[in-house]
TORTI-163261 format. One record per residue (C-alpha): x, y, z. Coordinates in steps of 0.001 Angstrom, whole numbers, padded with zeros to 6 digits, always signed. Example, Ala and Ser with C-alpha at 12.3 -4.5 7.8 and 13.67 -1.06 7.14 Angstrom:
+012300-004500+007800;+013670-001060+007140;
% end
This chain:
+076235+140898+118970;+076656+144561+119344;+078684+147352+120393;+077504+149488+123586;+078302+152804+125195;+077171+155234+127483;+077409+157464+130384;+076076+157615+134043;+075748+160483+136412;+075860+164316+136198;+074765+166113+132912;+074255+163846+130075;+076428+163960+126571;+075095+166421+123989;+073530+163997+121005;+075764+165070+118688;+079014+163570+121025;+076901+160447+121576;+076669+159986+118044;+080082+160540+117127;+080884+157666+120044;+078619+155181+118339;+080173+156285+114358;+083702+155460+116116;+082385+151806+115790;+079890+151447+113537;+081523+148286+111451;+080848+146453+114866;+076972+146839+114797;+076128+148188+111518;+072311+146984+111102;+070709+149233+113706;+071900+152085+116312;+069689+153299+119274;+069814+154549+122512;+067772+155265+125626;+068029+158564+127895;+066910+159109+131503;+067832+160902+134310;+071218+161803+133914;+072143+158862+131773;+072316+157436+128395;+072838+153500+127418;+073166+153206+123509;+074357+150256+120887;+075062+149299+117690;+073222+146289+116730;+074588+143433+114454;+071924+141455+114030;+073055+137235+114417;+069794+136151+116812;+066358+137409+116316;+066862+139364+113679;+063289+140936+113152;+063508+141676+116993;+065750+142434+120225;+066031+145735+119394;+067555+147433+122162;+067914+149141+124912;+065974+146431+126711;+063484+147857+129352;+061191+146892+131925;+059565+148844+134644;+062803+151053+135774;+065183+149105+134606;+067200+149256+131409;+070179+147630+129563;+072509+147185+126678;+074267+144067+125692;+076691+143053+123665;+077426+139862+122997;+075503+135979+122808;+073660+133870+125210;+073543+130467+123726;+071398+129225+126577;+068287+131920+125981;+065784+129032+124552;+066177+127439+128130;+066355+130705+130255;+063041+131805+128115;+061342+128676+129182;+061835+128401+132948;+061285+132099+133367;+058252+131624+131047;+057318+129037+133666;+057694+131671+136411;+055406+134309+134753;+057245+136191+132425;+055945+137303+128597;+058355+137287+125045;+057333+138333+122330;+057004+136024+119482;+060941+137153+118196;+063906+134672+119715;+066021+137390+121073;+069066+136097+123295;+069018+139935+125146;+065401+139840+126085;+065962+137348+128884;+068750+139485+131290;+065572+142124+132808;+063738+139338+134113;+066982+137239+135296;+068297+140678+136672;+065147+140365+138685;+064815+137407+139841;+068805+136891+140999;+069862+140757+141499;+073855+140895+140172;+074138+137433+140182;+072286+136553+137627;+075259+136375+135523;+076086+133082+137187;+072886+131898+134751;+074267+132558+131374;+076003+130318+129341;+077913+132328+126089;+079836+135728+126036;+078966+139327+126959;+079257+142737+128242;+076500+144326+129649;+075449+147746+130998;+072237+148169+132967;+070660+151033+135174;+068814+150459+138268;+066169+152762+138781;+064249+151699+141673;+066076+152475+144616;+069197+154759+144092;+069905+155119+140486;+072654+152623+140257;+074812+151674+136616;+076095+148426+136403;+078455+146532+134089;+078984+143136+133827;+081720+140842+131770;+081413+137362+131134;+084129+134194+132610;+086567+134552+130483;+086922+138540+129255;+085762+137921+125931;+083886+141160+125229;+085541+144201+125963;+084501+147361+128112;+086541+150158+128861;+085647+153102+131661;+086774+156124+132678;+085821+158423+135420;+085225+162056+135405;+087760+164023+136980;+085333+165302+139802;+084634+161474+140224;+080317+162387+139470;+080712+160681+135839;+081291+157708+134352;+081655+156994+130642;+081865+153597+129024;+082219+151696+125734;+083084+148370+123679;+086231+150328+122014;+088901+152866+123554;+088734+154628+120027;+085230+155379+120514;+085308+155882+124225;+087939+158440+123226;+084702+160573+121450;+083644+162145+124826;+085217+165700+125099;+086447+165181+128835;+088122+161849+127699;+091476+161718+129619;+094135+161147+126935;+097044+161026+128646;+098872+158214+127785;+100589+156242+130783;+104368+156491+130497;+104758+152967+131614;+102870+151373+128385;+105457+151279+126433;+107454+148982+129195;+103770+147061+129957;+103496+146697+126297;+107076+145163+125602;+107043+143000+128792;+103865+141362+127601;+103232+141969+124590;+100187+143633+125200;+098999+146488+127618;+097164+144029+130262;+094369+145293+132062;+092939+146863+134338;+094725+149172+133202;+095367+150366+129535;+097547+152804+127908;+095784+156014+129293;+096867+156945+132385;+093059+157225+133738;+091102+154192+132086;+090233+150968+133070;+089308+148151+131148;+086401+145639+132833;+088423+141983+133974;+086841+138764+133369;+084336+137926+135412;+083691+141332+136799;+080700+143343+137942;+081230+147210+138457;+078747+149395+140156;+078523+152943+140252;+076559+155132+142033;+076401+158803+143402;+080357+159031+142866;+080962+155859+144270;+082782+153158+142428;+083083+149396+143443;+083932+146708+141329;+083909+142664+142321;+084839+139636+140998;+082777+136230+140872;+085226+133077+140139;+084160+130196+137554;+084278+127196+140026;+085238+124045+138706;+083169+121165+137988;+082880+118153+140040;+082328+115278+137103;+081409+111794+138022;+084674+109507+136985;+083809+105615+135867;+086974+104220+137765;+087055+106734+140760;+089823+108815+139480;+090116+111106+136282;+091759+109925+133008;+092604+111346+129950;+090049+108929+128129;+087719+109744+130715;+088428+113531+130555;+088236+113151+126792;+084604+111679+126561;+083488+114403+128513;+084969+116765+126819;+084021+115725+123217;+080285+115612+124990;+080532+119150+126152;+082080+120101+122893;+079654+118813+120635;+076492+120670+122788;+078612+123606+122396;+079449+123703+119436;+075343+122763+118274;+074355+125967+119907;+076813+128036+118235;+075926+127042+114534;+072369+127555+115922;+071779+131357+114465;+069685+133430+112257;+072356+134700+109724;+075333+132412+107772;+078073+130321+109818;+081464+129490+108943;+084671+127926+111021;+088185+129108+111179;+090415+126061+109895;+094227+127263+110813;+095044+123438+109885;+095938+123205+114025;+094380+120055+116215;+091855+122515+117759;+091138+124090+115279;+090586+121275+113134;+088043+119397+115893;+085889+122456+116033;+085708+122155+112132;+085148+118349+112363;+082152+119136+115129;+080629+121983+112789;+080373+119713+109597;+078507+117242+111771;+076078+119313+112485;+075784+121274+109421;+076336+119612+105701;+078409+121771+103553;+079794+124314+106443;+082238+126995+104810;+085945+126661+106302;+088323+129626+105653;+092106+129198+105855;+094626+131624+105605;+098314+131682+103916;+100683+133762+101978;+101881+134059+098142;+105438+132591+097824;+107032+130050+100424;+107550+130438+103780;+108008+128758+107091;+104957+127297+109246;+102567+127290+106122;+099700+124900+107205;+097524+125028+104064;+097868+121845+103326;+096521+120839+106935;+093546+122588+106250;+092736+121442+103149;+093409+117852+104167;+090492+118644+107073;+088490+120461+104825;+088559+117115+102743;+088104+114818+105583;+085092+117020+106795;+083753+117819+103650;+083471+121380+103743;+083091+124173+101415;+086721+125370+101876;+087401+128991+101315;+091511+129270+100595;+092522+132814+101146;+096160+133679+099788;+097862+137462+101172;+100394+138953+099187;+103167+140138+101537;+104044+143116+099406;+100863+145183+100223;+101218+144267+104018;+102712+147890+104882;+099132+148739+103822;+097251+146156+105702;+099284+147087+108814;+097872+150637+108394;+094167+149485+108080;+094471+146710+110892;+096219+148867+113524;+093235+151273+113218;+091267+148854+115009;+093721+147860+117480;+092510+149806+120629;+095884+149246+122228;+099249+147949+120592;+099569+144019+120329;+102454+142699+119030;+100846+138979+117605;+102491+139192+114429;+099267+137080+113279;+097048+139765+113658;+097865+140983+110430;+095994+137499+109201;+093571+137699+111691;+092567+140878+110028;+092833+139534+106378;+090755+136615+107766;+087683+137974+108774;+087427+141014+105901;+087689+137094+103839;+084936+136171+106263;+082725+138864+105448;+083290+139616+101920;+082017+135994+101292;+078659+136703+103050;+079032+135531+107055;+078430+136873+110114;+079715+134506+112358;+082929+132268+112489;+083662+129893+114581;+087365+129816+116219;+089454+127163+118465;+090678+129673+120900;+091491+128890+124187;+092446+125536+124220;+096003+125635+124572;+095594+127957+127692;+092688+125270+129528;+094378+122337+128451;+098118+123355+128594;+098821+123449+125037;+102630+125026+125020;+105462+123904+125592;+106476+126822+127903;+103788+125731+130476;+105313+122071+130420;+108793+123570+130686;+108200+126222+133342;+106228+123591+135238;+109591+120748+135561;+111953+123808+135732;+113164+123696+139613;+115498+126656+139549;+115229+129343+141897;+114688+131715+139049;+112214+129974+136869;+109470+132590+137197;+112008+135017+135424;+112965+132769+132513;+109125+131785+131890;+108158+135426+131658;+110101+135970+129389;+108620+133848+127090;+105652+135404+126928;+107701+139040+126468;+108529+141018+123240;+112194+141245+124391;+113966+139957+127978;+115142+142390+130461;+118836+141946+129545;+117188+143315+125998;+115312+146287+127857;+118543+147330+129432;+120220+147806+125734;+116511+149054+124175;+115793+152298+126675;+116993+155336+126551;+118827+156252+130237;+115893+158537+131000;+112992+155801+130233;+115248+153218+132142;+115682+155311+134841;+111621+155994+134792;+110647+152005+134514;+113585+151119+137747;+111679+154444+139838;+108342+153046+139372;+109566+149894+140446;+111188+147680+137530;+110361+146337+134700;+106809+144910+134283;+108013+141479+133123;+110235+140841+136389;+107059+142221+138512;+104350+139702+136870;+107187+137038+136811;+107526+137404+140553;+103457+137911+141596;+103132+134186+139733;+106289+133028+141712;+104655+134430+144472;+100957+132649+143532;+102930+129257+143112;+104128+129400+146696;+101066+129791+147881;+100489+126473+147099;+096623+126939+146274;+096908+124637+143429;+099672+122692+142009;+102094+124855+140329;+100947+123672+136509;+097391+124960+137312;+098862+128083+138458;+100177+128687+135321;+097155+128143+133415;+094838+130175+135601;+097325+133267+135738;+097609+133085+131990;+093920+132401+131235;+092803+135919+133456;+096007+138261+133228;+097422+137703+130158;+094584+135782+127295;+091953+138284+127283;+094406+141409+126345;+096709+139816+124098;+094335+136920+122458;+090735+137873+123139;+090800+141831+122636;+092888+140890+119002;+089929+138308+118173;+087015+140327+118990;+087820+143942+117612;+089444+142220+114062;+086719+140276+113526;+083888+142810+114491;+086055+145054+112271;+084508+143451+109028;+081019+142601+110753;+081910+139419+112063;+081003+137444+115329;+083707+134657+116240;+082410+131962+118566;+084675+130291+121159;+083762+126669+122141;+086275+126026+124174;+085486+129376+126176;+082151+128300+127301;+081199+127730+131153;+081011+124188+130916;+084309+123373+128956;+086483+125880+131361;+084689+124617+134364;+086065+120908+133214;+089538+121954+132448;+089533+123813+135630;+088611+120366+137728;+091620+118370+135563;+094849+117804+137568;+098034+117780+135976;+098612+114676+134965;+095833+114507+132629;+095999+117868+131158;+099852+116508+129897;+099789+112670+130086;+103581+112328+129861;+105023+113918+126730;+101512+114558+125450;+100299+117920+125789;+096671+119205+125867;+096321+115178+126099;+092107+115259+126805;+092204+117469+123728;+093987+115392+121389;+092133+112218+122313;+088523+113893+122172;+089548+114652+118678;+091155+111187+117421;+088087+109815+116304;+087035+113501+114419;+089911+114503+112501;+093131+112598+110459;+095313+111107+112470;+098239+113117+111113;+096752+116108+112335;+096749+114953+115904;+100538+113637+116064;+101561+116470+113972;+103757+118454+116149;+102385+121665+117564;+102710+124615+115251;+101765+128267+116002;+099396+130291+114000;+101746+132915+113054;+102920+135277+110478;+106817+134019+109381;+108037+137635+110691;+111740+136253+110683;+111106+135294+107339;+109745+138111+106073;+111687+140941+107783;+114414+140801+105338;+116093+142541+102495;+113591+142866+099488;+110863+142410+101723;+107869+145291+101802;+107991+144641+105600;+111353+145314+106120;+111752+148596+104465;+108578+149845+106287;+110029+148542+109756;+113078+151057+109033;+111384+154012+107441;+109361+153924+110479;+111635+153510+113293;+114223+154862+111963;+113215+158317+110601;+113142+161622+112123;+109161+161630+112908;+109850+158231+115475;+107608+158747+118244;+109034+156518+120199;+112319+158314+120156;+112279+159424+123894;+111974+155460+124936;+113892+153866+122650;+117777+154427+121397;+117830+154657+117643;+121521+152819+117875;+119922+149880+119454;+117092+149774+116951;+119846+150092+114003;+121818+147553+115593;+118874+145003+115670;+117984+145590+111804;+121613+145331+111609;+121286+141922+113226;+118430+141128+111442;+119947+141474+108369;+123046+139479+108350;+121830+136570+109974;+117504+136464+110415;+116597+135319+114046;+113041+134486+115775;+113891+137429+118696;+115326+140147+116546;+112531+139751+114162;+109857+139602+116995;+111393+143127+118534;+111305+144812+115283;+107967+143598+114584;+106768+144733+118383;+108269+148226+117542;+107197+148659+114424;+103221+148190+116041;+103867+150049+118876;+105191+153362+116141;+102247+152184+113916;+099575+152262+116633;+100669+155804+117774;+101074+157372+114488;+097546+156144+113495;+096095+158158+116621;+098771+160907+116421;+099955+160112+119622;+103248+160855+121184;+104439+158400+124568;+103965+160875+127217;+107026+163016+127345;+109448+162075+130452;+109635+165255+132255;+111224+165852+135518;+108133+165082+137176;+107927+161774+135666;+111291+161430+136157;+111136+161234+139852;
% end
């Protein structure tokens, strides 16, 4: 696992900028920093060490070819020994990295197609016309960001936005329409981010750039084609294959050179990737997460029940919600754009627990929920046959509803958002309608997919990887892997939710892992109990109106300070879930700018127009 960076074409960065990129995030590859220069370009990373510790150092080089990587390739033993078989020398070291030259030249740009984990990956092609390449894996779970130079004869690159930010021709202008992308989805969804004139990489994506000329393509995961006993799939069918993949999975990832933990939220997934860890490895550390006091949605007691059923060395951690305003301020830092998952806050707390107890890696169950169709707003969107469903399912996934918006704006930033074509909620709510008429797949699978590639890696993924890598930490993804999406893409319906039972395969691969309670216990979020919490004696609630209410608001031009005071208002006499969510949104959006000294582009009459 690493952090990369680097730049391709033109006159290369002087050392001391390059070195100021790779400082910008150091806590995500700590152990060792390099980098290799050539001809007008310069690939560079900052190593922490998980797989071959004494060796993969990179960049990786052979013949005129070079690369960075950042990520893990839990199928490198088997790569290593076919192309082994085909000629090709390792040294003694176990590596994952040192396998992508020689796959790069056997397959070209399609030798992504062969690796089975998660990565990002920059490489230069010298041998014809010198070409830079990136590469993301499936599902988006490592993060690139790019810009171009404004004569169009550079490109720059790296793992964070805060460290991509350390070239001096960095374009910093800050899109105007963030703040509306931002509220509408509660993150900024890519490609594009919150500067006007950078790009983040989409899952599953290869860019190439050469002599000033950009391209970028996009290879789809296609679905498996299992073998079914009785002809047709079933959920216990589905289930034993599942558990099967799960378990393989699951063996590679506690297969690594440094400590391993799990994440145990006390949920059903998860729990099963606990369960499938202390199989494997006696006396596995579990770390759960909860707060000092009483509050809604506490699941301690899940986890501990698990960690008891499993037998693992359980690690409680316990915040205090007074000294959040602080751990806002430290977490936010490492937010390259604004995300409004109140649990981030945990996330954060989580993995500086993670580290300060000695691991590198941590195991998560993310991604079920969106495979498997986990929610209830899937389920509900799916049996809703009104005209106007795509509207009221996007705004579930939406810091505030349109109707919200309207009261939120100021009349200038309304005006902007209707000129550049409405809000971004009612434009992704009608490109799924649209996707669902198209009648491709059934309407269910739809809503997976279009969550799983637009909306998971932004608001899920990016919170995952850059909090955890924040304190030195890799999290592993079972349920991410190749061969678990490629089943839950070759599901239908009625098997991902077998009546009223959603993420059915899911909850009957684990049945015979974890308590039984645990799997019939209804569905619970991993969340932070903002209502709760945003209250009247409450740290978080006189930060939320210091901050959005005082004269230094930088969100001023966007947002009407009535409405705001209206919705603590609101909050206050009578605590509610979307109140409390809005405040919470705002009060990272002003965080994340105020960290970065930042001020929303100002609306001026050009932007206006």
């Amino acid at each position: 696992m690493c952090r990369i960076y680097g730049c391709f074409g033109g006159e290369r960065a002087e050392s001391d900028v390059l070195d100021a990129v790779a400082a910008a995030m150091l806590p995500g590859g700590p152990d060792e920093q390099t980098r290799r220069d050539g001809d007008g370009w310069t690939l560079g990373t900052n190593r922490l060490a998980i797989q071959g510790v004494d060796s993969g150092h990179q960049p990786f080089a052979r013949g005129q070819l070079t690369c960075v990587f950042n990520g893990e390739i839990y199928n490198h033993r088997q790569l290593r020994t076919e192309l082994a078989a085909r000629g090709y020398a390792f040294d003694d070291g176990h590596c994952d990295g040192d396998v992508l030259l020689p796959l790069y030249e056997l397959y070209g740009d399609a030798f992504t197609a062969r690796l089975e984990g998660m990565f990002a990956i920059a490489l230069v092609d010298e041998r014809a016309e010198p070409t830079l390449k990136l590469f993301t894996d499936h599902a988006g779970m490592k993060s690139l960001y790019y810009y171009l130079s404004a004569d169009g004869r550079r490109l720059r690159f790296a793992s964070e936005l805060q460290a991509l930010s350390r070239f001096p021709d960095f374009p910093d202008e800050l899109d105007p329409l963030a703040v509306d992308r931002y509220l509408g989805g509660k993150a900024v969804w890519g490609p594009g981010t919150v500067y006007s004139r950078v790009h983040t990489l989409e899952p599953g994506s290869t860019l190439r750039f050469a002599d000033g000329r950009t391209t970028v393509t996009h290879t789809p995961l296609e679905p498996a084609d299992p073998h079914w006993p009785d002809g047709d799939p079933t959920v216990a069918a589905a289930a034993e294959l599942l558990d099967e993949l799960l378990r393989a999975e699951v063996g590679r990832m506690v297969d690594a050179d440094v400590p391993v933990c799990v994440i145990t939220s006390g949920g059903l997934d998860s729990s099963y990737t606990t369960a499938l860890a202390a199989h494997l490895v006696s006396d596995v550390a579990s770390f759960n997460i909860a707060y000092h006091g009483d509050w809604p949605a506490d699941e301690r007691h899940h986890a501990a029940e698990v960690a008891r059923h499993c037998g693992t060395a359980h690690h409680q951690v316990l915040l205090d919600p007074a000294g959040f305003p602080e751990l806002v301020e430290r977490f936010v830092r490492h937010l390259d754009q604004p995300n409004n998952a109140p649990h981030s806050l945990s996330t954060f707390a989580l993995f500086e627990a993670v580290h300060q107890a000695g691991f590198k890696v941590a195991l998560t169950g993310d991604g079920a929920d969106e495979l498997f169709a986990g929610y209830a707003r899937f389920v509900k969107a799916d049996r809703d046959g009104a005209a106007s469903w795509h509207r009221t399912y996007q705004g579930t996934m939406a810091a505030a509803d349109t109707a919200a918006l309207d009261r939120l704006y100021t009349p200038d930033y309304l005006a902007h958002v209707r000129t550049a074509g409405g809000y971004f909620g009612d434009r992704s709510g009608d490109e799924l309608d649209r996707r669902v008429r198209s009648g491709r797949r059934g309407k269910l699978e739809t809503l997976l997919r279009y969550d799983q590639f637009e909306r998971f890696p932004y608001y899920i993924l990016r919170r995952v990887d850059h909090l955890s890598m924040a304190h030195s930490v890799e999290a592993r993804i079972p349920f991410l892997q190749p061969s678990v999406m490629r089943l839950a893409h070759a599901l239908p319906a009625h098997v991902k939710v077998a009546g009223d039972t959603v993420k059915a395969p899911v909850a009957e691969a684990a049945r015979r892992w974890v308590p039984r309670g645990i799997v019939e216990r209804p569905k619970q979020p991993f969340t932070l109990p903002v209502t709760a919490m945003i209250k009247p004696g409450e740290a978080l609630y006189d930060m939320i109106g210091d901050l959005l209410l005082g004269p230094g608001a930088r969100c001023r031009d966007y947002v009407r300070r009535d409405t705001v005071q209206d919705v603590l208002r609101t909050q206050t006499e009578s605590p509610a879930a979307h109140a409390a969510e809005l405040l919470w949104s705002l009060l990272m959006l002003e965080t994340w700018l105020s960290a970065r000294s930042l001020d929303p582009a100002p609306l001026t009459e050009g932007t206006r127009r």
